[in-house]
PyMOL commands that place a pseudoatom at each C-alpha (Angstrom):
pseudoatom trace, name=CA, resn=UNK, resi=1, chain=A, elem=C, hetatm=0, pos=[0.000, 0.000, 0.000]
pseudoatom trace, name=CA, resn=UNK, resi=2, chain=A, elem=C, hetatm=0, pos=[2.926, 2.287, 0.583]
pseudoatom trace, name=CA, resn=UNK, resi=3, chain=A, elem=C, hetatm=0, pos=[3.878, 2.155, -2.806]
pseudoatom trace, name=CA, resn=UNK, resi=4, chain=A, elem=C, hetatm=0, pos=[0.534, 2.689, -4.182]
pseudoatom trace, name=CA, resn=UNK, resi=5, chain=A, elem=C, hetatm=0, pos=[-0.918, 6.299, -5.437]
pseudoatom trace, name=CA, resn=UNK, resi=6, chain=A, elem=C, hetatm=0, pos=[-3.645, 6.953, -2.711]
pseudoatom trace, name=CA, resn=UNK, resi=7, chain=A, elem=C, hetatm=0, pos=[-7.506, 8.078, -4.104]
pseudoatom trace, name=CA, resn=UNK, resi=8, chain=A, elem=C, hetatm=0, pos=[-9.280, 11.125, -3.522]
pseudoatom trace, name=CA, resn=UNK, resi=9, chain=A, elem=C, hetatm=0, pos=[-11.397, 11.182, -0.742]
pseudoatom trace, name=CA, resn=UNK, resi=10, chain=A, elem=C, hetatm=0, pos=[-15.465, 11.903, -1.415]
pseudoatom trace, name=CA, resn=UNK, resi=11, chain=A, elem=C, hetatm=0, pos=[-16.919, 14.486, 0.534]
pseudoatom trace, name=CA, resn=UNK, resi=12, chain=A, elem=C, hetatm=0, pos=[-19.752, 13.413, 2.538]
pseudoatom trace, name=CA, resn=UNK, resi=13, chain=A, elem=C, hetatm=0, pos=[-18.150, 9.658, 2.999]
pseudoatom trace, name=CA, resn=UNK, resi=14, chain=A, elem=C, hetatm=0, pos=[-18.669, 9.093, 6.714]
pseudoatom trace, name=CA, resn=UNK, resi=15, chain=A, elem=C, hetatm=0, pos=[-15.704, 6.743, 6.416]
pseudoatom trace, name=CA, resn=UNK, resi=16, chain=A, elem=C, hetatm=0, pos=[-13.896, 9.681, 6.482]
pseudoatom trace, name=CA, resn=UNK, resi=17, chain=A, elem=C, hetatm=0, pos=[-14.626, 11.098, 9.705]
pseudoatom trace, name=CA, resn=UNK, resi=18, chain=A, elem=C, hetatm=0, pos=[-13.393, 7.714, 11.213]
pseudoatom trace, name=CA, resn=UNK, resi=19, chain=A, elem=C, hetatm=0, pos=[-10.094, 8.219, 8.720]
pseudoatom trace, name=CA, resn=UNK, resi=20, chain=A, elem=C, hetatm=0, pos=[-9.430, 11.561, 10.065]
pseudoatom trace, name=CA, resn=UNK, resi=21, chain=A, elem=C, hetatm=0, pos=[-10.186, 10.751, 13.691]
pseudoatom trace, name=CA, resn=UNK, resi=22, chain=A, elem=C, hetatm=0, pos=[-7.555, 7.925, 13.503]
pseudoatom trace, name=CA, resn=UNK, resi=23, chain=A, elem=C, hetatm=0, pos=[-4.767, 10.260, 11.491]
pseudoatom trace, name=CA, resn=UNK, resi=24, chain=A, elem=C, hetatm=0, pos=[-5.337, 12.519, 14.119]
pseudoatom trace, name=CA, resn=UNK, resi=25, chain=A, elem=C, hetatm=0, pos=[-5.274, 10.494, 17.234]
pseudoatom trace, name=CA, resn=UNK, resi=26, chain=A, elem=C, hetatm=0, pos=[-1.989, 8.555, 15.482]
pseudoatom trace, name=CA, resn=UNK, resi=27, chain=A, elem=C, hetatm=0, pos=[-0.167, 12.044, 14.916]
pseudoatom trace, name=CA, resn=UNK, resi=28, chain=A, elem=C, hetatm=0, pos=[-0.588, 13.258, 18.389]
pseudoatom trace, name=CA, resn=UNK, resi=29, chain=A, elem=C, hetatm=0, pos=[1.986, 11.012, 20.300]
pseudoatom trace, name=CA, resn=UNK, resi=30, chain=A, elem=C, hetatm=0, pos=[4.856, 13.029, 20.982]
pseudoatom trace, name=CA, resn=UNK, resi=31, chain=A, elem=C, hetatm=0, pos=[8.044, 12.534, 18.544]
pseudoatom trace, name=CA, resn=UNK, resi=32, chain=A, elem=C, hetatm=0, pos=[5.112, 11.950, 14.934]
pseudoatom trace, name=CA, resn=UNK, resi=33, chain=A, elem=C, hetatm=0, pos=[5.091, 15.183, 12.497]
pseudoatom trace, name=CA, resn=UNK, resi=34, chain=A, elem=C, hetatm=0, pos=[3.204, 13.617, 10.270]
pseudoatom trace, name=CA, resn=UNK, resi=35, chain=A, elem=C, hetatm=0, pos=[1.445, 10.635, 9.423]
pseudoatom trace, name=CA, resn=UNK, resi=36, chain=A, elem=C, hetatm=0, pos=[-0.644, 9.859, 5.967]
pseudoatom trace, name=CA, resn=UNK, resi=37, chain=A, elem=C, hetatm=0, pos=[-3.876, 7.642, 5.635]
pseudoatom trace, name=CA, resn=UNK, resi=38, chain=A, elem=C, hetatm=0, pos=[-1.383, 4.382, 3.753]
pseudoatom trace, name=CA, resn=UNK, resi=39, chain=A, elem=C, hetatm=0, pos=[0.487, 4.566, 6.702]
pseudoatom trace, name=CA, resn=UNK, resi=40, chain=A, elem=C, hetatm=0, pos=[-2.594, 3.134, 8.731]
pseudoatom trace, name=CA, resn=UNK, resi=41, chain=A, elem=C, hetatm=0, pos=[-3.933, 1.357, 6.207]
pseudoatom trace, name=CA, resn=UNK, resi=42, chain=A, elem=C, hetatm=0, pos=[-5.702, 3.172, 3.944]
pseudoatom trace, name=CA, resn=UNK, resi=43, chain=A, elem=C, hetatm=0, pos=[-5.514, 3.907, 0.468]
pseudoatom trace, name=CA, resn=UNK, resi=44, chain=A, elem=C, hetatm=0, pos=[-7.136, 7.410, 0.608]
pseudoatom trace, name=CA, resn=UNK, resi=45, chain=A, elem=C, hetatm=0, pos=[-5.552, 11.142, 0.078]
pseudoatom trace, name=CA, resn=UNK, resi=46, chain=A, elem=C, hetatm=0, pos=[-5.378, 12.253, 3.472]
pseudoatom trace, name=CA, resn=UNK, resi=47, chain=A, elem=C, hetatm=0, pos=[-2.534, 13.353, 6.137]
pseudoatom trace, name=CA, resn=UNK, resi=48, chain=A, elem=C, hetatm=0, pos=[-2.341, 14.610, 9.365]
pseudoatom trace, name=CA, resn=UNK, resi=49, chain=A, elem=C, hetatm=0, pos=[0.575, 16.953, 10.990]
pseudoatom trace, name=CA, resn=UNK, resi=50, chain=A, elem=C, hetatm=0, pos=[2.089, 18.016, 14.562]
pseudoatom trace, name=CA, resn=UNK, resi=51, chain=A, elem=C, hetatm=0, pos=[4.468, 20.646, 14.491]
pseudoatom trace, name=CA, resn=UNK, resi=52, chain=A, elem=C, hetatm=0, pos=[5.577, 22.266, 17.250]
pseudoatom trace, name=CA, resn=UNK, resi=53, chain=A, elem=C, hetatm=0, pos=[2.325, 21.790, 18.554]
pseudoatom trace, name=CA, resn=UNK, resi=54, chain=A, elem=C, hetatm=0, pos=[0.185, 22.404, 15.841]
pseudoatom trace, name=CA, resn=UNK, resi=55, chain=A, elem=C, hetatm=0, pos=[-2.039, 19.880, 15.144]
pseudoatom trace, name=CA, resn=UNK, resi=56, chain=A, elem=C, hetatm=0, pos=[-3.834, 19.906, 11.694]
pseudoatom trace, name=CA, resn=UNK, resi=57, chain=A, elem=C, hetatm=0, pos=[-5.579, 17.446, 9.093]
pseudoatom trace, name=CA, resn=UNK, resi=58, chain=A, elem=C, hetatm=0, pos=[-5.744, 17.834, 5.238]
pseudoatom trace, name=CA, resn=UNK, resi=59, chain=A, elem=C, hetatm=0, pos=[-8.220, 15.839, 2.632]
pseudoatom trace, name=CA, resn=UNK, resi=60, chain=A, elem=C, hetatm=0, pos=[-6.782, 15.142, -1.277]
pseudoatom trace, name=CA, resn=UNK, resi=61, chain=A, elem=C, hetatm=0, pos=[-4.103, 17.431, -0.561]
pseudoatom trace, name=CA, resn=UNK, resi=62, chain=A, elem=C, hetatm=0, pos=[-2.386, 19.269, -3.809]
pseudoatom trace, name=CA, resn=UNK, resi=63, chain=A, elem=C, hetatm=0, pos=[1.134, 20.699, -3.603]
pseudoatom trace, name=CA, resn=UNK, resi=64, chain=A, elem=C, hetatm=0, pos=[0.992, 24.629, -4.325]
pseudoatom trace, name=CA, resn=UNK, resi=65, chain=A, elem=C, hetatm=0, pos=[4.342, 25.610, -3.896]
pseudoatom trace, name=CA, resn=UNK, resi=66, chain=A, elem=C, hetatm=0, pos=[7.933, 24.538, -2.958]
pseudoatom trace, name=CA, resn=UNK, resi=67, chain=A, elem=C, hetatm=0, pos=[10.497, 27.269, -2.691]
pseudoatom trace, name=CA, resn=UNK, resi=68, chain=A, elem=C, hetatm=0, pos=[14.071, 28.192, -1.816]
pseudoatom trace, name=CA, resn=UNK, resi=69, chain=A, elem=C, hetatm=0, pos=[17.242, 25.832, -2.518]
pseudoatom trace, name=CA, resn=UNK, resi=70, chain=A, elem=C, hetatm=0, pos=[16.983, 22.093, -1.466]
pseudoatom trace, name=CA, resn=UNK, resi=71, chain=A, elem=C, hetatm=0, pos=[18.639, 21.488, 1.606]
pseudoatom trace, name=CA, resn=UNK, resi=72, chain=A, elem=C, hetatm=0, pos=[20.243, 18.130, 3.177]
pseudoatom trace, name=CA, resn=UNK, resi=73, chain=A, elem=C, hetatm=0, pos=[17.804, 17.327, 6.063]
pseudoatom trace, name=CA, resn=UNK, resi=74, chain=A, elem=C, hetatm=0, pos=[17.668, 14.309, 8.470]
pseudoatom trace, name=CA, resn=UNK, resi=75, chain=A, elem=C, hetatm=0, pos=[14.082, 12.724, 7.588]
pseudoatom trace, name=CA, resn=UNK, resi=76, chain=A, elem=C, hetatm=0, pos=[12.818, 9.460, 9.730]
pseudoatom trace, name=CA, resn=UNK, resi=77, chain=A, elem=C, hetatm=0, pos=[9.302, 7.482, 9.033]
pseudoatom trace, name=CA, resn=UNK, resi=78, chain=A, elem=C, hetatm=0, pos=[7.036, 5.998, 10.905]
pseudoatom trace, name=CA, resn=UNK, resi=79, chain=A, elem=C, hetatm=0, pos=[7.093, 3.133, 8.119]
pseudoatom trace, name=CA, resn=UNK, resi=80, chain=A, elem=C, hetatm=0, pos=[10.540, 2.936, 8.556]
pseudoatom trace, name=CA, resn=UNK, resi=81, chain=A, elem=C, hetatm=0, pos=[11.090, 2.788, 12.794]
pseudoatom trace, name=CA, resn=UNK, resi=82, chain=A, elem=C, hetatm=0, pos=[13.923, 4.302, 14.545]
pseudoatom trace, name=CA, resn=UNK, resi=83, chain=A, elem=C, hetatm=0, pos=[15.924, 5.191, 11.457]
pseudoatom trace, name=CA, resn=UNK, resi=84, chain=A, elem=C, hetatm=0, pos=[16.750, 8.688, 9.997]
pseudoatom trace, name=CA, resn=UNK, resi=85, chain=A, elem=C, hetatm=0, pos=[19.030, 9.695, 7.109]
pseudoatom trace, name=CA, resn=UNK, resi=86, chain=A, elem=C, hetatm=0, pos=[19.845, 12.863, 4.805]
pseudoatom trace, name=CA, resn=UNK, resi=87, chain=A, elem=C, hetatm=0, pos=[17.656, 13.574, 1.986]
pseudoatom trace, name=CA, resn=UNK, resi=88, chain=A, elem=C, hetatm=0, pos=[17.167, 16.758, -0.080]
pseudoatom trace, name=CA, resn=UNK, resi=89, chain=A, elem=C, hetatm=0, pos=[14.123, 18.619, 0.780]
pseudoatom trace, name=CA, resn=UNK, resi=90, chain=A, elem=C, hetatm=0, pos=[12.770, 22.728, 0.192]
pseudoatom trace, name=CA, resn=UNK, resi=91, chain=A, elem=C, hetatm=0, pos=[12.657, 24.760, 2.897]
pseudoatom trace, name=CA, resn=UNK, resi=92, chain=A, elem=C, hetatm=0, pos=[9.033, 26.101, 2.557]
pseudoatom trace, name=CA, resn=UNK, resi=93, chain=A, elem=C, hetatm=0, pos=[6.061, 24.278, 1.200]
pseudoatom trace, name=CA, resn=UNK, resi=94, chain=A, elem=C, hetatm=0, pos=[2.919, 25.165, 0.739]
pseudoatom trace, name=CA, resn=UNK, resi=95, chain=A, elem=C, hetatm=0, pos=[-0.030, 22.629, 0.014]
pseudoatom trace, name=CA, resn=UNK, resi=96, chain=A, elem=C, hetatm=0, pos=[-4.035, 23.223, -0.275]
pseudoatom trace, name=CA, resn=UNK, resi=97, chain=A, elem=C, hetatm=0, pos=[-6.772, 20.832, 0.319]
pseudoatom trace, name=CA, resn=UNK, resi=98, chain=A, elem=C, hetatm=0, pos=[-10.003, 20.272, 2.324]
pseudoatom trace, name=CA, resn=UNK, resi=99, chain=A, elem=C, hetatm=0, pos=[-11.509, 19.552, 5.759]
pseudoatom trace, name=CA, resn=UNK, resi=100, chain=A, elem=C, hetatm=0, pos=[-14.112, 17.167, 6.686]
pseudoatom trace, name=CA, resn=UNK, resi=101, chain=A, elem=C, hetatm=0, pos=[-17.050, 20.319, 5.687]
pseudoatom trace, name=CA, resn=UNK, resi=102, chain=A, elem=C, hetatm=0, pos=[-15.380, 20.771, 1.963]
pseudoatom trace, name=CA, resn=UNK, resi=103, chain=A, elem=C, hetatm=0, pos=[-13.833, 24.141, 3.509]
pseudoatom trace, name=CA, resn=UNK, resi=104, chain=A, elem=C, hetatm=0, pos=[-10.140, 25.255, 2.181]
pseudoatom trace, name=CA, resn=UNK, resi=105, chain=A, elem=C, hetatm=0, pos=[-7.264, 24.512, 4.326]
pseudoatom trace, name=CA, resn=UNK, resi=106, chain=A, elem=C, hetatm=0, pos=[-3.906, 25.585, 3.336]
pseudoatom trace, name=CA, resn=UNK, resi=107, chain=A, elem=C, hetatm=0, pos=[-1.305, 23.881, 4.569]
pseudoatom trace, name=CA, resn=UNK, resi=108, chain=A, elem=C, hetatm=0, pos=[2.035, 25.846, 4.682]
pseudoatom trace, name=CA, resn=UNK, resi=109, chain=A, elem=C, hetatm=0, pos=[5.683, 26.602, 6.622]
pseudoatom trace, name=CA, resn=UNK, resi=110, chain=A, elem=C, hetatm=0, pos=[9.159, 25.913, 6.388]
pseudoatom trace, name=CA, resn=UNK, resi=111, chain=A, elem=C, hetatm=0, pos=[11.523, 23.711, 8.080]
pseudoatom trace, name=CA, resn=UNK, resi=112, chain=A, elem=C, hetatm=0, pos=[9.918, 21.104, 9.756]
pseudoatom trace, name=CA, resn=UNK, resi=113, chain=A, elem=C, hetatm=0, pos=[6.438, 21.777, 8.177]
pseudoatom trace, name=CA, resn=UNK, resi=114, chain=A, elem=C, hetatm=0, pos=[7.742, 22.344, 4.846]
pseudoatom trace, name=CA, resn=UNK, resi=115, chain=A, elem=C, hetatm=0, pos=[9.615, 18.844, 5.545]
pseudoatom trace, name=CA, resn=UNK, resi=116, chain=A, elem=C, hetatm=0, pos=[6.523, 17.074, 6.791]
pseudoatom trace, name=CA, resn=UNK, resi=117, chain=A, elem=C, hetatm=0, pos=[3.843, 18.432, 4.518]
pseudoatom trace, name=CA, resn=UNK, resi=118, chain=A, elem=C, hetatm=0, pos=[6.559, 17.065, 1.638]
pseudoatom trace, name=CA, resn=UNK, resi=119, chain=A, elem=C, hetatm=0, pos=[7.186, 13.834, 3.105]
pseudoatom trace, name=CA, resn=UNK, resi=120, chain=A, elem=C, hetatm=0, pos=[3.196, 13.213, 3.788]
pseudoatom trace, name=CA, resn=UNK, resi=121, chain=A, elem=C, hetatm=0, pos=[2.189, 13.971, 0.403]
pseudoatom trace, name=CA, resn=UNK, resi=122, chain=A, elem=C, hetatm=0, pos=[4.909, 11.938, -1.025]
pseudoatom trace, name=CA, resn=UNK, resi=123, chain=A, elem=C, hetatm=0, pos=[3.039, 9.102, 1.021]
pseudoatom trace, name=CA, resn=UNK, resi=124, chain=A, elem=C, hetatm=0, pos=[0.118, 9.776, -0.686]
pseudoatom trace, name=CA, resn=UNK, resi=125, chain=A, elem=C, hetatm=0, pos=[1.732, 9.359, -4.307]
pseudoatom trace, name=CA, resn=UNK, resi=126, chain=A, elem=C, hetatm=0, pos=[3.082, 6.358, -3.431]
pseudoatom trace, name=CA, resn=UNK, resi=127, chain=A, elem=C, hetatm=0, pos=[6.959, 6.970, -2.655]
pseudoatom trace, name=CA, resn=UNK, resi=128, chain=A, elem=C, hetatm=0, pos=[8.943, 6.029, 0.272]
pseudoatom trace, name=CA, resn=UNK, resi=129, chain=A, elem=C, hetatm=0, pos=[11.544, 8.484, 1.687]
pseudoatom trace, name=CA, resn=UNK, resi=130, chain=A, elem=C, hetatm=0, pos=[14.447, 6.336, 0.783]
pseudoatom trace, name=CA, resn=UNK, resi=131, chain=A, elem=C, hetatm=0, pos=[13.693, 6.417, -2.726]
pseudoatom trace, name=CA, resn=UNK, resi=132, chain=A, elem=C, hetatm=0, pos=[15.045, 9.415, -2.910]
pseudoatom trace, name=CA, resn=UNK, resi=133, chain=A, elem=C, hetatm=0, pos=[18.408, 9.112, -1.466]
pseudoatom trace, name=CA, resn=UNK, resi=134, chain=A, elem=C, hetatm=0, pos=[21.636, 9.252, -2.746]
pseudoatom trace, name=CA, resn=UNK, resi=135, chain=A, elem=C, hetatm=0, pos=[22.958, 6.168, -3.913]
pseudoatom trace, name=CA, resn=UNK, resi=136, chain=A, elem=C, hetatm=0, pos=[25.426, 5.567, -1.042]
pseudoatom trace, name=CA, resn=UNK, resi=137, chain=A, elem=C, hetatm=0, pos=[22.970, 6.541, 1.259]
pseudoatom trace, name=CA, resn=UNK, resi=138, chain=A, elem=C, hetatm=0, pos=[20.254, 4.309, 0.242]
pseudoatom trace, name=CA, resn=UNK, resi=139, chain=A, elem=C, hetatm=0, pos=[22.690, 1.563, 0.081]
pseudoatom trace, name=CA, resn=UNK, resi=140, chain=A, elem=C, hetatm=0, pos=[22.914, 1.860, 3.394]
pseudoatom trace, name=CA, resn=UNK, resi=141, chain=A, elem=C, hetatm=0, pos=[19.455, 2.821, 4.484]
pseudoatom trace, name=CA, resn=UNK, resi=142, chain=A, elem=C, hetatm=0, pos=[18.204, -1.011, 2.634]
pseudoatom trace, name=CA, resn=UNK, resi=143, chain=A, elem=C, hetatm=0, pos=[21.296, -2.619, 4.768]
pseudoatom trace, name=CA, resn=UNK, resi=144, chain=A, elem=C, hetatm=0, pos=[20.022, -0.836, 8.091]
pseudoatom trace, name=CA, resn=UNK, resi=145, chain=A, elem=C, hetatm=0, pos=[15.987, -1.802, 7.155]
pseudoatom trace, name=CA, resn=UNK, resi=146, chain=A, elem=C, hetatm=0, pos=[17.139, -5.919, 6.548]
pseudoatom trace, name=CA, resn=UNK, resi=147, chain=A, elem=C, hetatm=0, pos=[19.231, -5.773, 9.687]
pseudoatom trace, name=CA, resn=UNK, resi=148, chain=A, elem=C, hetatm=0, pos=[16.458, -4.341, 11.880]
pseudoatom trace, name=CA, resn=UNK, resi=149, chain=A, elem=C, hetatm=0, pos=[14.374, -6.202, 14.319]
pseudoatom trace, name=CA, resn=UNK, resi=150, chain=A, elem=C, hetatm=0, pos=[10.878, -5.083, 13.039]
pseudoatom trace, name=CA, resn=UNK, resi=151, chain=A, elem=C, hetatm=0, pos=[11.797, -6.489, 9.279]
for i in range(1, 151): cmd.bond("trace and resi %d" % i, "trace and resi %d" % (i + 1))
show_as sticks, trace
zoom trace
């Protein structure tokens, strides 16, 4: 499911309260910036964030903007336990979408927001942080993953 491109969400699909209840109640425990619907289980475009103590929720998010250079960040996943390494990322990202009414939330923020909201929507098209490492790096990563005790 990870590797799968997620589905828009319908409006008015009570599933969806119960979807963002559980992204929401996952994203709260202390250390999680963000965690997207595949994540738990389910193949629908939503994501959830907690950054520096701002907790939010987005439905069939859309990237608006990315800005600034890319810059070498340390990036973890919850799919991916206990591990971090350096990937390129922008520093500000913005990204629009809905709530559970079919109101307009933007999304948007740089550092650790601008890194979360990129990583969660990357989720939701299907990719894996570690796809995007260097070579060396991701060498490494897929050596650290088969050696750990949750693979």
């Amino acid at each position: 499911m990870l590797r799968t491109v997620s589905d828009p969400i319908s409006l008015g699909d009570l599933a969806a309260v119960d979807l963002v209840a559980d992204l929401l109640d996952t994203v709260v425990v202390p250390g999680r910036a963000g965690v997207a619907a595949c994540q738990i289980g389910v193949s629908l475009r939503a994501f959830s964030v907690n950054v520096d103590g701002a907790v939010a929720y987005i439905i069939n998010p859309v990237l608006v903007e990315v800005s600034g250079q890319p810059e070498l960040v340390e990036e973890g996943c919850l799919s991916v336990p206990g591990l971090q390494f350096p990937r390129l990322r922008y520093p500000y990202a913005s990204v629009t979408g809905v709530d559970l009414e079919g109101e307009a939330v933007i999304l948007e923020g740089s550092g650790l927001m601008a890194q979360a909201l990129q990583h969660e929507l990357d989720h939701l098209n299907g990719h894996l942080f570690i796809q995007e490492l260097d070579r060396e790096t991701k060498r490494d990563a897929m050596r650290q993953i088969r050696e750990s005790p949750w693979f």
